[in-house]
C-alpha positions in Angstrom: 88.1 113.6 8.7 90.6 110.6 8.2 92.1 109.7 11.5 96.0 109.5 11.6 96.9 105.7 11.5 100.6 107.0 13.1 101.4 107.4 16.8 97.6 106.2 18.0 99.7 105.4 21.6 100.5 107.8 24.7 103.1 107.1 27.4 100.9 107.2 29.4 98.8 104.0 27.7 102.2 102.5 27.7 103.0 102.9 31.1 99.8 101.9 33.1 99.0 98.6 30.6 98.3 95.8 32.7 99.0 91.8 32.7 95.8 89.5 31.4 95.4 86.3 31.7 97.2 85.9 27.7 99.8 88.2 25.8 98.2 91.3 24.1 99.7 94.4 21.8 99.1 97.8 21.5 99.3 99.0 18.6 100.8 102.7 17.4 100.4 102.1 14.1 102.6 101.5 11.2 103.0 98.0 11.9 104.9 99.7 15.7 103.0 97.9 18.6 103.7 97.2 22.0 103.4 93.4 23.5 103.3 92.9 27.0 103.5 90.0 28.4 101.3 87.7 30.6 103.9 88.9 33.5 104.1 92.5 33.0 107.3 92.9 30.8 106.3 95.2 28.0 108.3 95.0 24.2 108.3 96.9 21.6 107.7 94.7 18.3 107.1 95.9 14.4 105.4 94.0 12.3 106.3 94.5 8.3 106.5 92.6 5.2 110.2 91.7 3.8 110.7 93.3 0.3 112.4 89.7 -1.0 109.6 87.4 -0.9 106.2 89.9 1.2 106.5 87.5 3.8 105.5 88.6 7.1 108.3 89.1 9.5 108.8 91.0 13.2 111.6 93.9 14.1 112.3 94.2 18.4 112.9 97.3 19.4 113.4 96.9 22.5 111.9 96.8 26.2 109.9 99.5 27.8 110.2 101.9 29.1 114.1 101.4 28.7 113.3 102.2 24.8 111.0 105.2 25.5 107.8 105.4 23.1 109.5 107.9 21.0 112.3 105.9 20.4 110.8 103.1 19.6 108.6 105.7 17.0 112.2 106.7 14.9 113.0 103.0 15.0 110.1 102.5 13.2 110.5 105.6 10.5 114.2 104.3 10.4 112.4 100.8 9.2 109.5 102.4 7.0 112.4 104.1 5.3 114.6 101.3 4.6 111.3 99.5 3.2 110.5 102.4 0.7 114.0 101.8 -0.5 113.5 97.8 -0.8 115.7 96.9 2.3 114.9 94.8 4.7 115.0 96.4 7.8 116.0 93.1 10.0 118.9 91.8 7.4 120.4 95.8 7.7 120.0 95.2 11.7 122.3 91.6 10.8 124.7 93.2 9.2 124.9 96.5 11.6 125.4 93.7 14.2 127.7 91.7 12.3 130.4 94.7 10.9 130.1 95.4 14.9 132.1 92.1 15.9 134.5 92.4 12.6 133.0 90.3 10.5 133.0 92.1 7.7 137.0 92.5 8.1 139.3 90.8 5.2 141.2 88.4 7.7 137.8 87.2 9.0 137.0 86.0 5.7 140.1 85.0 4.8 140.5 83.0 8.4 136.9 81.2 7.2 137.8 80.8 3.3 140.8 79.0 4.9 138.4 76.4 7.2 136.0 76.0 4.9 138.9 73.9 2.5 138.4 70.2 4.6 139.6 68.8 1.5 143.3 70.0 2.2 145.4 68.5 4.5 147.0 70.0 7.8 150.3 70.9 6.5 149.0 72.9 3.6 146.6 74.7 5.6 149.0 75.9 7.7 151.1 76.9 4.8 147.8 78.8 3.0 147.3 80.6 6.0 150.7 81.6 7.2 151.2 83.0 3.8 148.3 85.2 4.4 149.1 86.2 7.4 152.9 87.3 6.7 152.3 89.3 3.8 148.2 90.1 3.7 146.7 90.6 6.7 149.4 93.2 8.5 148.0 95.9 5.7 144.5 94.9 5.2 143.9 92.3 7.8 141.4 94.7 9.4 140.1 96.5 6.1 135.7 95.9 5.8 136.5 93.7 2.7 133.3 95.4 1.2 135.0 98.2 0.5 138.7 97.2 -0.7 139.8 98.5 -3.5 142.4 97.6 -6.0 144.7 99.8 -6.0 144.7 98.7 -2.0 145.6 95.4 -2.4 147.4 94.9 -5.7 150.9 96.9 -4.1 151.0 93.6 -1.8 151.0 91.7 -4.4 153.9 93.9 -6.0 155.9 94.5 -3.0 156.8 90.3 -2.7 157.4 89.5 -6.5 159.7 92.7 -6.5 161.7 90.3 -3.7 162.0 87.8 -6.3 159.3 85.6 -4.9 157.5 85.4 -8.2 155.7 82.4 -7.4 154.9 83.1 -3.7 153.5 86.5 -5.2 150.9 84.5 -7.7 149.9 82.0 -5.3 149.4 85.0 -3.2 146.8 86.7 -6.0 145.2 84.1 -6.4 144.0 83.1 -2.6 143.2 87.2 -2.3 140.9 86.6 -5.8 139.6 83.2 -4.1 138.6 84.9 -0.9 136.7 88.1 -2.5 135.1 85.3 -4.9 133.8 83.2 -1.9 132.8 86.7 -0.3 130.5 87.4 -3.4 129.1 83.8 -3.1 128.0 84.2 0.2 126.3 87.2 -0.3 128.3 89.5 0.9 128.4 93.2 -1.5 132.1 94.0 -2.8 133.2 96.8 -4.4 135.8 94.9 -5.8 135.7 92.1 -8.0 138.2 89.5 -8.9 138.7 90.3 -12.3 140.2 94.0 -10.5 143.2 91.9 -9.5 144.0 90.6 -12.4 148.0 92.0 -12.9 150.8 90.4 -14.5 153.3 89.4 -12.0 157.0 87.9 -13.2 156.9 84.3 -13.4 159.5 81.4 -13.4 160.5 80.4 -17.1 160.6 76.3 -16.6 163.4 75.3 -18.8 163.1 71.6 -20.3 166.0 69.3 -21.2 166.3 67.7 -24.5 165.0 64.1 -23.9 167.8 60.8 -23.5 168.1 59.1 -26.6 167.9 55.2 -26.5 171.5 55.2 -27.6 173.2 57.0 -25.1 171.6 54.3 -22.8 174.2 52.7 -22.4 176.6 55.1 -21.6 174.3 56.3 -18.9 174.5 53.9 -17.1 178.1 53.5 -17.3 178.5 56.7 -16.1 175.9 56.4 -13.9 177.4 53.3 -11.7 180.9 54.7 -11.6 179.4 57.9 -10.0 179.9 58.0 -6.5 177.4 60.4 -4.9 173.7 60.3 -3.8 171.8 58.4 -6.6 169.9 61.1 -7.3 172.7 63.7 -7.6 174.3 60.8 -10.2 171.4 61.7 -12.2 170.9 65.1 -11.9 174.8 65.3 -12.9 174.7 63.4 -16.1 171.2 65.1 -17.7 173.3 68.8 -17.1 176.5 67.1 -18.6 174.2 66.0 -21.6 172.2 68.7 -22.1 
């Protein structure tokens, strides 16, 4: 008869295991084993091969007897599991870990898309950032960025270029599409993609004056020194006089 290669331990192996002179395991099979130490403390370890690359790799479990036996047991199914799938069971603990401290939240990426730009000065840092956090960050400042949807975000976008802050209301789109982007790059799974945001906001019309012609030169400049005003204002005046 094949003997089971699954739960080989019993509490009570677990509980009276003694210190040796080195480190040993116990092993419940599965890859599931417990290490005590060469002081007595007592860890549950699993050993398993990542689906990336089959390198060898270790999951903790936790300490006994704090994580009883059969804890540590579903631990390991929960792990098996995520294997059979082609998860790794250690990057899924990361990122359980991670979405418990936020970090998974849109303003936490935005806050680190914003640092990571050392080639911008102070002042428009500030400005980037500000921007952000008047009009993004109040609605979806806390959102798990990995699953924002369009139909979230692009109202935000709506709501300030119906103000008629067209431009702000671009620049706006464009640092939301620049943040999901570096998201992506850094591995992070979004449901969204940039190309999602991709609406047609109202946009200044920049109007162009008809160039000076070398012959109204010098009429310019008459005009120009009998002006009295901020220099700039003198010019300002005479292009809208000539246009």
């Amino acid at each position: 008869m094949t003997r089971n290669t699954l739960n080989r331990l019993t509490d009570r192996q677990c509980k009276t295991a003694k210190p040796r002179d080195k480190a040993y395991k116990l092993s419940d099979g599965g890859g599931l084993y417990l290490e005590v130490s060469q002081i007595g403390s007592k860890y549950w370890r699993m050993k398993y091969r990542r689906p990336s690359d089959k390198k060898e790799d270790r999951l903790a479990f936790g300490v006994y007897p704090t994580t009883s036996l059969q804890d540590a047991r579903e631990k390991r199914d929960d792990a098996r599991k995520l294997l059979s799938r082609g998860i790794d069971p250690k990057a899924e603990q990361r990122a359980a870990k991670a979405e418990e401290k936020g970090a998974f939240t849109f303003e936490t990426i935005g806050r680190q898309w914003v640092e990571s730009h050392q080639m911008w000065n102070e002042d428009h840092r500030k400005r980037v950032l500000r921007s952000l956090e008047m009009y993004i960050f109040p609605h979806i400042g806390t959102s798990d960025i990995r699953k924002l949807e369009a139909m979230t975000i692009l109202p935000l976008f709506k709501r300030v270029d119906d103000t008629g802050k067209h431009d702000t209301a671009n620049r706006l789109k464009q640092r939301v599409k620049d943040i999901i982007h570096s998201a992506r790059l850094s591995g992070i799974k979004t449901e969204i993609i940039t190309n999602d945001l991709d609406v047609r906001l109202m946009q200044y019309e920049t109007k162009h004056h008809a160039a000076l012609h070398p012959r109204d030169l010098p009429d310019f400049f008459t005009r120009l020194g009998s002006f009295k005003g901020n220099p700039l204002s003198r010019i300002s005046d005479f292009f809208i006089s000539t246009s």
